[in-house]
Structure formats: structure tokens, C-alpha cells
C-alpha positions in Angstrom: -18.6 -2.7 -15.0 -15.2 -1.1 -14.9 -12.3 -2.6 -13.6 -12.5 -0.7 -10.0 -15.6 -1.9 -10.0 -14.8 -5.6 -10.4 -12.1 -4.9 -7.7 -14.3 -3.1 -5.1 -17.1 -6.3 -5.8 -13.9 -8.9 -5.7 -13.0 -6.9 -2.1 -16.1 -7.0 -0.9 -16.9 -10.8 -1.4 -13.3 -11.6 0.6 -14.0 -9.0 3.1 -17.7 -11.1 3.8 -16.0 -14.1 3.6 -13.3 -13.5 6.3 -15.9 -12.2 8.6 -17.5 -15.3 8.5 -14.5 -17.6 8.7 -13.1 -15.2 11.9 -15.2 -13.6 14.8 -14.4 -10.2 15.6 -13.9 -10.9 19.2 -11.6 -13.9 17.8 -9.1 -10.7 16.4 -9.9 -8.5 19.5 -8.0 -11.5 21.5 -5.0 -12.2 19.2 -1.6 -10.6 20.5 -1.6 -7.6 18.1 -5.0 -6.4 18.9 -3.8 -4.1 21.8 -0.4 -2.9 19.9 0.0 0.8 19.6 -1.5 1.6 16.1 1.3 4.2 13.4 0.1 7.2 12.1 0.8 7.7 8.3 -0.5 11.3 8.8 1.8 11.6 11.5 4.8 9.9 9.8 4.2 11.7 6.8 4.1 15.1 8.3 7.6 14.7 10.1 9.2 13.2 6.6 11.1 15.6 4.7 8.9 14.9 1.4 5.2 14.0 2.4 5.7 11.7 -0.7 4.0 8.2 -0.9 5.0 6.3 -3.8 4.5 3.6 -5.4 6.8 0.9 -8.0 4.6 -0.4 -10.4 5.2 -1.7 -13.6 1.6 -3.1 -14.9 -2.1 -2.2 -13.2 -5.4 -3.6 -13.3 -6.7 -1.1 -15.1 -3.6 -0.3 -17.3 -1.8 -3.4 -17.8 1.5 -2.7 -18.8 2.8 0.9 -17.6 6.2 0.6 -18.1 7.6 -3.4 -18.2 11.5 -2.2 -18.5 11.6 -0.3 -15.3 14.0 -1.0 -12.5 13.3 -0.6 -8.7 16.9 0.1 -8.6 17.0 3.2 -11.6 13.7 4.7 -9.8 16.0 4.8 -6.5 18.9 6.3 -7.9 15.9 9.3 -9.5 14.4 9.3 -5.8 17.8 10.1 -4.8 18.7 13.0 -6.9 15.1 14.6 -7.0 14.2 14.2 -3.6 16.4 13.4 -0.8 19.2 14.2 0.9 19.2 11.1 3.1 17.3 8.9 1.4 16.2 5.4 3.2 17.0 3.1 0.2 
């Protein structure tokens, strides 16, 4: 069993388990059930990039990828590579 595979079983167990602590009609009255959903597609069509990304410094599958990186020095990257007007 690979690692994915430990996570999809892991997923699935809380998925089952969730559905039997809360009724789906339970969630279709709670006060976000009716909210208009977002569109990633959407959003990611009108952004500038189309880039989703993603700061990680160890995986499941990987463990460490790279310990000594900085949220802040990936920014400053995003900023000269990418964007013009970046959101950070």
C-alpha cells in the first residue's frame, strides 16, 4: 500500500464516519447551505496567472522537501516571476 493509498483509505473511513455522525438534511438546513457557491475555474480564468500553488516544506509521501524555505523568500520569487500586482 502506497502512501496515497493509506491517505485515500484514512479519507474514506472519516468521510463514513461523518456521514454517520451528521444527516445530510442536517447540512442542507445549516445557514451556509443556500450561499452562492465560487468558481475556482472561474476565478482562475480571470487571474492574470492561472497559477495555483502551493507552500510546502515536507509531504506525506516525501517528507522533507525543502525544511529551510520561507513563505516570505517564495513571495518575494512570486513577485518578480509572476506578478505585477501581486496579492501578498
Amino acid at each position: 500500500m502506497t502512501i496515497l493509498d493509506k491517505i485515500i483509505a484514512d479519507k474514506h473511513k472519516e468521510v463514513s464516519l461523518k456521514k454517520s455522525i451528521v444527516s445530510v438534511s442536517h447540512l442542507e438546513r445549516s445557514a451556509l447551505f443556500g450561499r452562492e457557491t465560487s468558481s475556482l475555474s472561474s476565478a482562475l480564468r480571470k487571474s492574470n496567472t492561472g497559477i495555483i500553488a502551493e507552500f510546502k516544506r515536507r509531504s506525506p509521501s516525501k517528507s522533507v522537501i525543502n525544511q529551510t524555505a520561507s513563505v516570505k523568500m517564495w513571495q518575494k520569487v512570486m513577485k518578480m516571476l509572476v506578478c505585477v500586482e501581486c496579492p501578498f
